[in-house]
Structure formats: structure tokens, C-alpha cells
C-alpha positions as CSV (number, residue, x, y, z in Angstrom):
1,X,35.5,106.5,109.7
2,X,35.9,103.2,110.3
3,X,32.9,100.4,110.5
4,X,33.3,98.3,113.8
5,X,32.2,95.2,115.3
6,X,32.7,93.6,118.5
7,X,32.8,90.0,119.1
8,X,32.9,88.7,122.6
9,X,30.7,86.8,124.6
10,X,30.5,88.6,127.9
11,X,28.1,91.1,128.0
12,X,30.6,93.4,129.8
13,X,33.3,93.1,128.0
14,X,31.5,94.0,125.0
15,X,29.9,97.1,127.2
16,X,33.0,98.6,128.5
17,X,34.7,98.0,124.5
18,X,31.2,99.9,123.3
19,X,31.8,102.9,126.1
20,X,35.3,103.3,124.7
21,X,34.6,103.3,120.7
22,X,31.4,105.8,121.5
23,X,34.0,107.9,122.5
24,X,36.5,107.9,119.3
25,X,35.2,109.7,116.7
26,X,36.8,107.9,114.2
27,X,34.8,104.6,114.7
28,X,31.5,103.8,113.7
29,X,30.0,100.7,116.1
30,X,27.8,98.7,113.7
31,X,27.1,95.8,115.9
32,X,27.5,93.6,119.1
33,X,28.0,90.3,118.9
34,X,28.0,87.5,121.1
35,X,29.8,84.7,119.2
36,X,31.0,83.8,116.1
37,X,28.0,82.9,114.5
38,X,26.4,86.5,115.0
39,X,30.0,88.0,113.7
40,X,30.0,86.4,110.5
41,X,26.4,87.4,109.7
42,X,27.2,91.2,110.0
43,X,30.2,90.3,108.3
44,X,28.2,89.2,105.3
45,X,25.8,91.9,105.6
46,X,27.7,95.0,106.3
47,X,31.1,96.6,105.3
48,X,33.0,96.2,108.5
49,X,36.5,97.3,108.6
50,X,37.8,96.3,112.2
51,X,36.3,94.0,114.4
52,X,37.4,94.2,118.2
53,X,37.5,89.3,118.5
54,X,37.5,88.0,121.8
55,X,39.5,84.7,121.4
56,X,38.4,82.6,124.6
57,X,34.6,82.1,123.1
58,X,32.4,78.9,123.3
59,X,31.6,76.9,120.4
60,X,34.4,78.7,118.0
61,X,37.3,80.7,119.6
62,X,38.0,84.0,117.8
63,X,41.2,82.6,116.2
64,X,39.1,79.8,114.6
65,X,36.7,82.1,113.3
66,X,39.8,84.2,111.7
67,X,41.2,80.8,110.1
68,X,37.8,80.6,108.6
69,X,37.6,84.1,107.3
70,X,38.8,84.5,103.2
71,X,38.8,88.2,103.4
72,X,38.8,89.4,107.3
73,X,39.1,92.5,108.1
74,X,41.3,94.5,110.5
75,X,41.6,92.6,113.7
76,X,42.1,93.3,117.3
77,X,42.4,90.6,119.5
78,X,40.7,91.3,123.6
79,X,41.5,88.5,125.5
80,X,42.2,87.9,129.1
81,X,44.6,85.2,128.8
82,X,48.6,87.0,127.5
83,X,50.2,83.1,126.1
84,X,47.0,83.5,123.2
85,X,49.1,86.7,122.3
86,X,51.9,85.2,119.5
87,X,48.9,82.7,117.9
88,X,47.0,86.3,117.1
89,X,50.3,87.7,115.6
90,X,50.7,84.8,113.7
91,X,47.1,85.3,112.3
92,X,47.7,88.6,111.1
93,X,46.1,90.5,113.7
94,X,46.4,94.1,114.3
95,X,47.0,94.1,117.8
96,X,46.3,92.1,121.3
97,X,44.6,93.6,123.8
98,X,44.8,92.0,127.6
99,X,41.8,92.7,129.6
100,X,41.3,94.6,131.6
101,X,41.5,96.9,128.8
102,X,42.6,100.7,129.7
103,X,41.5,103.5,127.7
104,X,45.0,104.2,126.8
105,X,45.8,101.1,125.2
106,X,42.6,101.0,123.6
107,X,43.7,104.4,121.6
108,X,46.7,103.1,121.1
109,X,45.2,100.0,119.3
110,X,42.8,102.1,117.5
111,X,45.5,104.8,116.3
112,X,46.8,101.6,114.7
113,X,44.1,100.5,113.1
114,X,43.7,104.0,111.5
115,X,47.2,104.4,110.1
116,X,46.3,100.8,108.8
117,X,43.6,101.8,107.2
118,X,44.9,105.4,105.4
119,X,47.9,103.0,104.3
120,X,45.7,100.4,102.6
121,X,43.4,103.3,100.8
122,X,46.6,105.7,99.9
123,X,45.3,108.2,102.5
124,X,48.7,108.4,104.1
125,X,49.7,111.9,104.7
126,X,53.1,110.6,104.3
127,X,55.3,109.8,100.7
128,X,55.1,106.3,99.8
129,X,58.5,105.4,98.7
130,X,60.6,102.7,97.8
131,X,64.5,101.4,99.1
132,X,67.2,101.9,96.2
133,X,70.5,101.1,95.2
134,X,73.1,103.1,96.8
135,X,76.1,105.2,95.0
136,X,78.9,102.8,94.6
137,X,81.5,103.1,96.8
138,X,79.5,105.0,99.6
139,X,79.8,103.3,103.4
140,X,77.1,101.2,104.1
141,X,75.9,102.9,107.5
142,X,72.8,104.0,105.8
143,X,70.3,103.3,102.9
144,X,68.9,105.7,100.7
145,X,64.9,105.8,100.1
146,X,63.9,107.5,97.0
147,X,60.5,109.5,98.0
148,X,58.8,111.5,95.2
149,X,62.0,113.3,93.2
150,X,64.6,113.2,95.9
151,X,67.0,110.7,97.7
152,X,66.2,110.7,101.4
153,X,69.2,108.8,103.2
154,X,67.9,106.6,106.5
155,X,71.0,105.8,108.8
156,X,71.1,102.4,110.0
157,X,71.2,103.5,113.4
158,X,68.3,105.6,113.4
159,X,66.3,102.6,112.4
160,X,64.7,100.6,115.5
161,X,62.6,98.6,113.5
162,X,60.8,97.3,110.4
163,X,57.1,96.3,110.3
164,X,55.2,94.7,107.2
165,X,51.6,95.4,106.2
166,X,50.2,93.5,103.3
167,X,51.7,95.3,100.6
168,X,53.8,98.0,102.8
169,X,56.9,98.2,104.8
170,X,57.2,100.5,107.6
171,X,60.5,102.1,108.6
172,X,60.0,103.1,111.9
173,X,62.6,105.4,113.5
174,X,63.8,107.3,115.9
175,X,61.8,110.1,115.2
176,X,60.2,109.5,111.9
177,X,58.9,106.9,109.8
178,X,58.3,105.6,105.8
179,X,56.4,104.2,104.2
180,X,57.2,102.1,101.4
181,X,55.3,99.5,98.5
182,X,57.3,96.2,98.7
183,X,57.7,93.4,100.5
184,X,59.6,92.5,103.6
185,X,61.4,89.8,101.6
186,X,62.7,92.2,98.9
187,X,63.9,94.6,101.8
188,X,65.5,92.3,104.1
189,X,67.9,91.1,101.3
190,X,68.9,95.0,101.0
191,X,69.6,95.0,105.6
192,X,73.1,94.4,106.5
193,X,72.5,90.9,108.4
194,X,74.8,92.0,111.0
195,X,72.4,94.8,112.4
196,X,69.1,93.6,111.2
197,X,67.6,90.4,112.0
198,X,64.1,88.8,111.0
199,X,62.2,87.8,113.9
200,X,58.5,87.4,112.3
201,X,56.9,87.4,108.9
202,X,55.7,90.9,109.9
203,X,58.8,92.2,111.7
204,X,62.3,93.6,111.2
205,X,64.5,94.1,114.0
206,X,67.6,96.7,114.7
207,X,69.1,94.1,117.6
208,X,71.1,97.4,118.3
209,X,67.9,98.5,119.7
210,X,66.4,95.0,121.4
211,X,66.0,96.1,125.3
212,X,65.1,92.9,126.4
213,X,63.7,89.4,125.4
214,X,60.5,88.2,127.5
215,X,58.9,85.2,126.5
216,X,58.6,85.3,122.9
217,X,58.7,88.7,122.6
218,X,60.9,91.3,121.4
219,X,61.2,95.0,123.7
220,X,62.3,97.6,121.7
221,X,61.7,101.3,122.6
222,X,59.3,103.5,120.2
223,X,58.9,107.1,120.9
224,X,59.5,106.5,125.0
225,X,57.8,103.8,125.4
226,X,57.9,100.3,125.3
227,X,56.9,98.0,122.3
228,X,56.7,94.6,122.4
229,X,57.6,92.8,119.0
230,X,56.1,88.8,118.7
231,X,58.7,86.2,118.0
232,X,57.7,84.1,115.3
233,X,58.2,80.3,115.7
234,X,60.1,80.3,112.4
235,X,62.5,82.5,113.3
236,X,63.0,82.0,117.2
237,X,65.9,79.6,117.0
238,X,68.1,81.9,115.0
239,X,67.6,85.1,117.1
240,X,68.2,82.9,120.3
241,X,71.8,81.7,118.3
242,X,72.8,85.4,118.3
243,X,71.5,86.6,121.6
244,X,73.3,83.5,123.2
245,X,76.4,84.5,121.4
246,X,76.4,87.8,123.3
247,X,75.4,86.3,126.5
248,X,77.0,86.5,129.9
């Protein structure tokens, strides 16, 4: 179970979030808080693993009071205003929700937070693995992931995209996903550059799979629906160089 706060200064905002998390057994609510101020005391007090930060809030906005955190934990950004959306990114943040918030995004937030969490305390129900040296001479449409005592061979095509967590990488494909302990650096430098291309700190793309570009985000398609990946400001100019390559 996760411990849970929620930061916002409306009083209905934090209502409607309370109403939602009552309903999910895997969160505990520990507190409400109205600001900042209130946030960090239950912070110091209590062992909170996900806090629900408005970021439009008087006195300090909730990405100020992240900047200001040395060990924060699992974030979710509520906000009513979408251009706040690739500063919380940038920060780290779990996910972004835009109110109004709908039940169904809120799980989808939440089911986040909880894969976060089993990842982080080795609770994953999936084989933590790591990316290794192919045979020589093999054709390099694929890697191979070595998981417990066998070679499990990803195809490059199956991959839609790569997503770092602290100390994990997440394959995410088609129609699985693994788990591995390094860093993105180490496996980006093991992705053909022709098919894979970096387009955050936190995120690997398969531009064979990029639907769309909105904004600075990236629109892929997870499991039939749409996910939006953020751009990162540090890597913006070189996606836009390849896109514009390709473009009519």
C-alpha cells in the first residue's frame, strides 16, 4: 500500500482527488494539504510515498516545492494549465494530470505509481534482466536480453519505446515489457541510431512507431491507446532534424 498525500489548494480539488484514492485499495490517504508549507511537514513526519502536487499554488508553486525536496517522493502533477506539463517531466515527475481529472486517468496514473513502486522495492513480478552482447555475425534486427539463465531475443520492431526509472530501464513492447538494472546511457549506446532516437533523459523512442508530434510531445501507441512522450529541451533540436528530413 502506498502512503499518499495531496497537495492542492482548492478545497475541491483536493475533495474530488480524496473521493478517487478512497476508492483504490492500493492507496493509503495520510493527509490534505493546502500548500506547500503543510506538505513538507507531513513530509517530515510521515513516510509518504506518492504525493498527488498541484503546481499553480500561492506562495510556492508545486514545482518549486519539488526543486526544494532532497529526497521527494513519487510525484503526480494535477494541474489545470497542459504548457506546465514538460517542466513536471523535466522534474522527474510520475505523471501529469489535467483537470478536470477523470477516474480513468486517475487509475491510469496510479497503476503507474504502483509498477513504480514494486520496481524500486524488487516486488516486480517480472525478471529483472540486463541487455548483452549478441553472437557475432547475427543480423542486427534484434537484441538479446539475458533474464535469469536464458537469452530472450527482443526484435527491434517489436520495441515502441524505452522509459528510464532511476536505476531501471523499461522495454516496453508490443505486447510485453522488461525490465532491466542499468542506465539509459549504457543502453542507448547498444540502439541502432537509425531506429532509436533519444528524445528525453527518461525516454527512448522507436521513430518507427512516433504517430504524431504535438507540441513537445511525442504520440506513440501503447496497448491501443495513445501515449504521449515529453520532449526534452536537450534533445528537441535533433529529433526535429530527422522528422524534417522526412517531411513533405
Amino acid at each position: 500500500m502506498l502512503n499518499t498525500i495531496i497537495v492542492d489548494d482548492e478545497p475541491l480539488a483536493r475533495d474530488i482527488l480524496e473521493t478517487y484514492i478512497e476508492q483504490i485499495p492500493e492507496l493509503n490517504l495520510v493527509a490534505k494539504c493546502s500548500n506547500a508549507i503543510e506538505a513538507n511537514n507531513e513530509l517530515q513526519q510521515n513516510n509518504i510515498d506518492l504525493m498527488f502536487l498541484d503546481i499553480q499554488m500561492p506562495q510556492i508553486t508545486g514545482t518549486e516545492f519539488l526543486k526544494s525536496l532532497s529526497n521527494a517522493p513519487m510525484v503526480i502533477f494535477t494541474t489545470a494549465y497542459p504548457n506546465y506539463a514538460i517542466e513536471g517531466f523535466e522534474l522527474d515527475a510520475l505523471d501529469y494530470l489535467l483537470k478536470p481529472i477523470s477516474m480513468d486517468r486517475f487509475m491510469k496514473a496510479v497503476n503507474r505509481a504502483v509498477e513504480m513502486n514494486n520496481l524500486l522495492k524488487g516486488n516486480s513480478n517480472e525478471a529483472t534482466a540486463e541487455v548483452v552482447d549478441r553472437p557475432e555475425g547475427e543480423k542486427e534486427d534484434f537484441i538479446f536480453v539475458k533474464s535469469d539463465k536464458k537469452l530472450i531475443k527482443i526484435h527491434y520492431s517489436d520495441i515502441i519505446y524505452i522509459e528510464g526509472l532511476k536505476d531501471y530501464v523499461i522495454i516496453r513492447c508490443k505486447n510485453s515489457r522488461v525490465i532491466t538494472l542499468q542506465t539509459m546511457k549504457s543502453l542507448e549506446s547498444k540502439m541502432p541510431e537509425a531506429i532509436f532516437k533519444r528524445i528525453h533523459r527518461s525516454y527512448i523512442v522507436n521513430l518507427d512507431m512516433i504517430n504524431a508530434i504535438v507540441g513537445n510531445m511525442v504520440e506513440v501507441t501503447e496497448k491501443g491507446q495513445t501515449k504521449n512522450l515529453p520532449i526534452g529541451k536537450n534533445y528537441k533540436d535533433q529529433l526535429l532534424e530527422i522528422i524534417n528530413k522526412n517531411r513533405l
